[in-house]
C-alpha positions as CSV (number, residue, x, y, z in Angstrom):
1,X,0.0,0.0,0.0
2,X,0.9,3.6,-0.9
3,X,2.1,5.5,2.6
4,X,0.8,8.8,1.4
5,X,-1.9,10.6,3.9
6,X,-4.2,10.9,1.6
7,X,-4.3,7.5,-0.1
8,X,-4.4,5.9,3.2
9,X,-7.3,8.4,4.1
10,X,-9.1,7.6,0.5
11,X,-8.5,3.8,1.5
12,X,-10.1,4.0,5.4
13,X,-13.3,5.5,3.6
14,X,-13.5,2.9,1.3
15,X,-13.5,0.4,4.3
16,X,-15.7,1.9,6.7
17,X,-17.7,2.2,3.8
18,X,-18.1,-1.1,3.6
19,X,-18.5,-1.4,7.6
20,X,-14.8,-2.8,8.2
21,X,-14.1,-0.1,10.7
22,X,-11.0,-1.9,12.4
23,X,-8.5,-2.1,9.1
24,X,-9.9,1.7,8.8
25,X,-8.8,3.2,11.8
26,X,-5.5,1.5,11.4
27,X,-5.0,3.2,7.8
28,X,-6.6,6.4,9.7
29,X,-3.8,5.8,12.7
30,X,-1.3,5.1,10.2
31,X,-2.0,8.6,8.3
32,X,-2.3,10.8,11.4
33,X,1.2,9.1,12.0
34,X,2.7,10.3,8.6
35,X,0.6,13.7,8.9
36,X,0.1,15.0,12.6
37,X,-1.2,18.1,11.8
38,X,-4.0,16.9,9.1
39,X,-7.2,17.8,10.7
40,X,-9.0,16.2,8.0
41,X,-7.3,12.6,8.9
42,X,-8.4,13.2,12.5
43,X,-11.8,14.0,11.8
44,X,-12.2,11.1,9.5
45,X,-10.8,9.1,12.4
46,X,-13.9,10.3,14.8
47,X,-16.7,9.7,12.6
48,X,-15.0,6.2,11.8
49,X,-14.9,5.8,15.4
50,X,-18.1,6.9,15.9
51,X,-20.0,5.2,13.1
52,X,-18.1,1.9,15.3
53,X,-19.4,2.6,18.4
54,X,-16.4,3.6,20.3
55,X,-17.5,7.2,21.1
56,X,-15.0,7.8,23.7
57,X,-12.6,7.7,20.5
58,X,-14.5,9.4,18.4
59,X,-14.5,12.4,21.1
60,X,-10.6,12.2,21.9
61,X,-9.9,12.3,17.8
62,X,-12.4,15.2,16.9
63,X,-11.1,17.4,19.3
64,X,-7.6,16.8,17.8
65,X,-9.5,17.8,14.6
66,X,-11.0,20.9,16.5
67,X,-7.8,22.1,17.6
68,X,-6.1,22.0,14.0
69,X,-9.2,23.5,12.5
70,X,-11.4,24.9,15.1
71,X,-13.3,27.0,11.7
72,X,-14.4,24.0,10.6
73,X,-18.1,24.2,11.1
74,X,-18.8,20.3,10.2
75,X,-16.0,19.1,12.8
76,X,-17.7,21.6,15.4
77,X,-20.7,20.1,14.9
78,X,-19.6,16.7,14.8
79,X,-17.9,17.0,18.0
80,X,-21.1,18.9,19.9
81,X,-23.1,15.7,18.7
82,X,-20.6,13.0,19.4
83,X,-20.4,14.9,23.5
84,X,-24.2,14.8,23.4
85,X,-24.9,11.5,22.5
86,X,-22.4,10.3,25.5
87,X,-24.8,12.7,27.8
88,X,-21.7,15.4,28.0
89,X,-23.7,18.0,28.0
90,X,-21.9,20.7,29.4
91,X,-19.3,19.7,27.0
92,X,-21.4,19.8,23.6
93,X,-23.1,22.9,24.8
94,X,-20.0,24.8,25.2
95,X,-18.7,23.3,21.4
96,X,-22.3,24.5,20.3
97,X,-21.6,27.9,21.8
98,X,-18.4,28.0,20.2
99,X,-19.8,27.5,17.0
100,X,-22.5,29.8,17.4
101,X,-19.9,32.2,18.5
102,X,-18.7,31.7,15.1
103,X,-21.6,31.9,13.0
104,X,-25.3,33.2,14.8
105,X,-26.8,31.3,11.3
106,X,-26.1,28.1,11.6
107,X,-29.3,26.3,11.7
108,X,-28.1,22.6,13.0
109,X,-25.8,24.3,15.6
110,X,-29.1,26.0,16.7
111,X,-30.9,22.3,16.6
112,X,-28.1,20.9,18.6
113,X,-27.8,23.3,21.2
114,X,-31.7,22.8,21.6
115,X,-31.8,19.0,21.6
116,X,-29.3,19.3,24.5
117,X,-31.6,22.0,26.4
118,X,-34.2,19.2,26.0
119,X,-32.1,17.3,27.4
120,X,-31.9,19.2,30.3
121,X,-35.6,19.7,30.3
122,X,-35.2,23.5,29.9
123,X,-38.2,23.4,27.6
124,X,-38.3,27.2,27.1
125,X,-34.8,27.7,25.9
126,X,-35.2,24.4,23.6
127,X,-38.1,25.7,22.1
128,X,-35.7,29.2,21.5
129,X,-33.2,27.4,19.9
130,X,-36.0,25.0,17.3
131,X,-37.7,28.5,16.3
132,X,-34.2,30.0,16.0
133,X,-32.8,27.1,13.6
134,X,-36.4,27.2,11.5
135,X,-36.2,30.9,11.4
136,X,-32.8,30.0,9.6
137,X,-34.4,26.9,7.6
138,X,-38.2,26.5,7.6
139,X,-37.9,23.6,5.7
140,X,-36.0,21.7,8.5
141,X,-37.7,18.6,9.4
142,X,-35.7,17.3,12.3
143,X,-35.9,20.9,14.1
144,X,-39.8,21.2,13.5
145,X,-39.9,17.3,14.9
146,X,-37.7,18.6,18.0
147,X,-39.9,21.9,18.2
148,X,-42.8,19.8,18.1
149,X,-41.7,17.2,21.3
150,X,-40.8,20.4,23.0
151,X,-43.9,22.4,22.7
152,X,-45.8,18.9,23.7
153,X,-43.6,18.9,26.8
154,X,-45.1,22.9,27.6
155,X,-48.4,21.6,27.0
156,X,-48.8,24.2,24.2
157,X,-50.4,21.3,22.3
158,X,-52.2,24.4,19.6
159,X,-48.3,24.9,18.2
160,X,-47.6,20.8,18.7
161,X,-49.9,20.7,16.3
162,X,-49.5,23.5,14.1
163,X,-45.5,21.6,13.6
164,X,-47.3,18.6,12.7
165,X,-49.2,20.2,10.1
166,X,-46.0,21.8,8.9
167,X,-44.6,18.2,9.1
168,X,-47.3,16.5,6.8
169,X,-46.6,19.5,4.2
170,X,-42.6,18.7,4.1
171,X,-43.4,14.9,3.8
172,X,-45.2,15.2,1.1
173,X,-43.2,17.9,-1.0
Protein backbone atom coordinates (compact mmCIF):
# COMPACT_ATOMS: atom_id res chain seq x y z
CA UNK A 1 0.00 0.00 0.00
CA UNK A 2 0.94 3.58 -0.85
CA UNK A 3 2.08 5.51 2.64
CA UNK A 4 0.77 8.76 1.40
CA UNK A 5 -1.90 10.59 3.88
CA UNK A 6 -4.17 10.91 1.57
CA UNK A 7 -4.35 7.55 -0.10
CA UNK A 8 -4.39 5.89 3.16
CA UNK A 9 -7.32 8.39 4.15
CA UNK A 10 -9.15 7.58 0.53
CA UNK A 11 -8.49 3.78 1.54
CA UNK A 12 -10.13 3.99 5.44
CA UNK A 13 -13.30 5.49 3.64
CA UNK A 14 -13.52 2.93 1.30
CA UNK A 15 -13.52 0.38 4.33
CA UNK A 16 -15.73 1.88 6.65
CA UNK A 17 -17.74 2.19 3.84
CA UNK A 18 -18.10 -1.06 3.59
CA UNK A 19 -18.45 -1.40 7.60
CA UNK A 20 -14.81 -2.80 8.23
CA UNK A 21 -14.05 -0.06 10.74
CA UNK A 22 -10.97 -1.93 12.37
CA UNK A 23 -8.52 -2.06 9.06
CA UNK A 24 -9.91 1.66 8.75
CA UNK A 25 -8.85 3.15 11.83
CA UNK A 26 -5.47 1.46 11.40
CA UNK A 27 -4.99 3.23 7.81
CA UNK A 28 -6.57 6.41 9.65
CA UNK A 29 -3.82 5.78 12.67
CA UNK A 30 -1.28 5.09 10.24
CA UNK A 31 -1.97 8.59 8.34
CA UNK A 32 -2.27 10.78 11.36
CA UNK A 33 1.22 9.08 12.01
CA UNK A 34 2.67 10.28 8.59
CA UNK A 35 0.56 13.74 8.91
CA UNK A 36 0.13 15.05 12.65
CA UNK A 37 -1.17 18.07 11.84
CA UNK A 38 -3.99 16.92 9.10
CA UNK A 39 -7.24 17.84 10.70
CA UNK A 40 -9.02 16.22 7.95
CA UNK A 41 -7.34 12.55 8.93
CA UNK A 42 -8.45 13.24 12.53
CA UNK A 43 -11.76 14.04 11.84
CA UNK A 44 -12.24 11.11 9.52
CA UNK A 45 -10.85 9.09 12.39
CA UNK A 46 -13.89 10.32 14.79
CA UNK A 47 -16.71 9.74 12.64
CA UNK A 48 -15.04 6.15 11.82
CA UNK A 49 -14.93 5.80 15.38
CA UNK A 50 -18.11 6.94 15.95
CA UNK A 51 -20.01 5.18 13.08
CA UNK A 52 -18.09 1.85 15.28
CA UNK A 53 -19.39 2.59 18.38
CA UNK A 54 -16.37 3.61 20.33
CA UNK A 55 -17.49 7.24 21.11
CA UNK A 56 -14.96 7.80 23.71
CA UNK A 57 -12.61 7.66 20.50
CA UNK A 58 -14.46 9.38 18.41
CA UNK A 59 -14.54 12.38 21.05
CA UNK A 60 -10.63 12.17 21.93
CA UNK A 61 -9.87 12.30 17.78
CA UNK A 62 -12.39 15.25 16.88
CA UNK A 63 -11.08 17.35 19.32
CA UNK A 64 -7.61 16.76 17.81
CA UNK A 65 -9.46 17.81 14.61
CA UNK A 66 -10.98 20.89 16.50
CA UNK A 67 -7.77 22.06 17.62
CA UNK A 68 -6.12 21.99 13.99
CA UNK A 69 -9.20 23.46 12.48
CA UNK A 70 -11.40 24.90 15.05
CA UNK A 71 -13.26 26.95 11.69
CA UNK A 72 -14.37 24.01 10.55
CA UNK A 73 -18.08 24.16 11.11
CA UNK A 74 -18.77 20.32 10.23
CA UNK A 75 -15.98 19.06 12.80
CA UNK A 76 -17.65 21.55 15.42
CA UNK A 77 -20.73 20.10 14.85
CA UNK A 78 -19.60 16.73 14.76
CA UNK A 79 -17.92 16.99 18.00
CA UNK A 80 -21.06 18.86 19.94
CA UNK A 81 -23.09 15.74 18.74
CA UNK A 82 -20.65 13.02 19.43
CA UNK A 83 -20.35 14.91 23.52
CA UNK A 84 -24.20 14.80 23.39
CA UNK A 85 -24.88 11.49 22.52
CA UNK A 86 -22.38 10.31 25.50
CA UNK A 87 -24.82 12.67 27.78
CA UNK A 88 -21.66 15.40 28.03
CA UNK A 89 -23.70 17.97 27.97
CA UNK A 90 -21.88 20.66 29.42
CA UNK A 91 -19.26 19.72 27.02
CA UNK A 92 -21.38 19.79 23.61
CA UNK A 93 -23.08 22.87 24.82
CA UNK A 94 -19.97 24.80 25.17
CA UNK A 95 -18.75 23.33 21.39
CA UNK A 96 -22.31 24.50 20.25
CA UNK A 97 -21.57 27.94 21.78
CA UNK A 98 -18.42 27.97 20.25
CA UNK A 99 -19.79 27.48 16.97
CA UNK A 100 -22.47 29.85 17.42
CA UNK A 101 -19.86 32.17 18.52
CA UNK A 102 -18.75 31.75 15.12
CA UNK A 103 -21.65 31.91 13.04
CA UNK A 104 -25.28 33.18 14.79
CA UNK A 105 -26.84 31.26 11.34
CA UNK A 106 -26.07 28.13 11.65
CA UNK A 107 -29.26 26.33 11.75
CA UNK A 108 -28.13 22.57 12.97
CA UNK A 109 -25.77 24.25 15.56
CA UNK A 110 -29.10 26.04 16.69
CA UNK A 111 -30.86 22.26 16.56
CA UNK A 112 -28.11 20.90 18.58
CA UNK A 113 -27.76 23.31 21.20
CA UNK A 114 -31.73 22.82 21.61
CA UNK A 115 -31.81 19.00 21.61
CA UNK A 116 -29.26 19.32 24.54
CA UNK A 117 -31.56 22.05 26.37
CA UNK A 118 -34.25 19.16 25.95
CA UNK A 119 -32.13 17.29 27.41
CA UNK A 120 -31.91 19.22 30.31
CA UNK A 121 -35.58 19.71 30.33
CA UNK A 122 -35.22 23.46 29.91
CA UNK A 123 -38.22 23.39 27.64
CA UNK A 124 -38.27 27.23 27.11
CA UNK A 125 -34.77 27.73 25.90
CA UNK A 126 -35.23 24.43 23.56
CA UNK A 127 -38.15 25.69 22.09
CA UNK A 128 -35.70 29.25 21.49
CA UNK A 129 -33.22 27.38 19.93
CA UNK A 130 -35.96 25.04 17.34
CA UNK A 131 -37.70 28.55 16.25
CA UNK A 132 -34.17 30.02 16.00
CA UNK A 133 -32.80 27.14 13.56
CA UNK A 134 -36.43 27.18 11.50
CA UNK A 135 -36.24 30.92 11.43
CA UNK A 136 -32.82 29.98 9.59
CA UNK A 137 -34.39 26.92 7.60
CA UNK A 138 -38.17 26.47 7.60
CA UNK A 139 -37.85 23.61 5.71
CA UNK A 140 -36.03 21.65 8.45
CA UNK A 141 -37.69 18.56 9.44
CA UNK A 142 -35.73 17.29 12.29
CA UNK A 143 -35.88 20.92 14.07
CA UNK A 144 -39.81 21.23 13.53
CA UNK A 145 -39.92 17.31 14.94
CA UNK A 146 -37.66 18.60 18.03
CA UNK A 147 -39.88 21.86 18.17
CA UNK A 148 -42.77 19.84 18.14
CA UNK A 149 -41.73 17.19 21.30
CA UNK A 150 -40.85 20.42 22.95
CA UNK A 151 -43.95 22.40 22.74
CA UNK A 152 -45.80 18.86 23.69
CA UNK A 153 -43.65 18.92 26.76
CA UNK A 154 -45.05 22.90 27.61
CA UNK A 155 -48.36 21.61 26.98
CA UNK A 156 -48.81 24.17 24.24
CA UNK A 157 -50.39 21.31 22.27
CA UNK A 158 -52.18 24.37 19.58
CA UNK A 159 -48.31 24.89 18.15
CA UNK A 160 -47.58 20.83 18.69
CA UNK A 161 -49.91 20.71 16.29
CA UNK A 162 -49.48 23.49 14.10
CA UNK A 163 -45.50 21.61 13.61
CA UNK A 164 -47.27 18.59 12.75
CA UNK A 165 -49.24 20.22 10.09
CA UNK A 166 -45.99 21.76 8.95
CA UNK A 167 -44.62 18.19 9.09
CA UNK A 168 -47.34 16.51 6.81
CA UNK A 169 -46.61 19.53 4.24
CA UNK A 170 -42.62 18.74 4.14
CA UNK A 171 -43.41 14.87 3.76
CA UNK A 172 -45.22 15.25 1.06
CA UNK A 173 -43.23 17.92 -0.97
Amino acid sequence: MNEKPDVLNNHAIRLAADGNFDDAIACLKRAVMLDQNNYLLWYNMGITYRDSGDLESAQKALETAFRLNPDNMEVVETLAYVCMIQKKLSDAEQVCEFGLSQNQLNPKMWNLLGIINFQKEFYEDASECFERALSLNAFDGDALYNLRDTYLELGNNDAAAECNRRLAELAIK
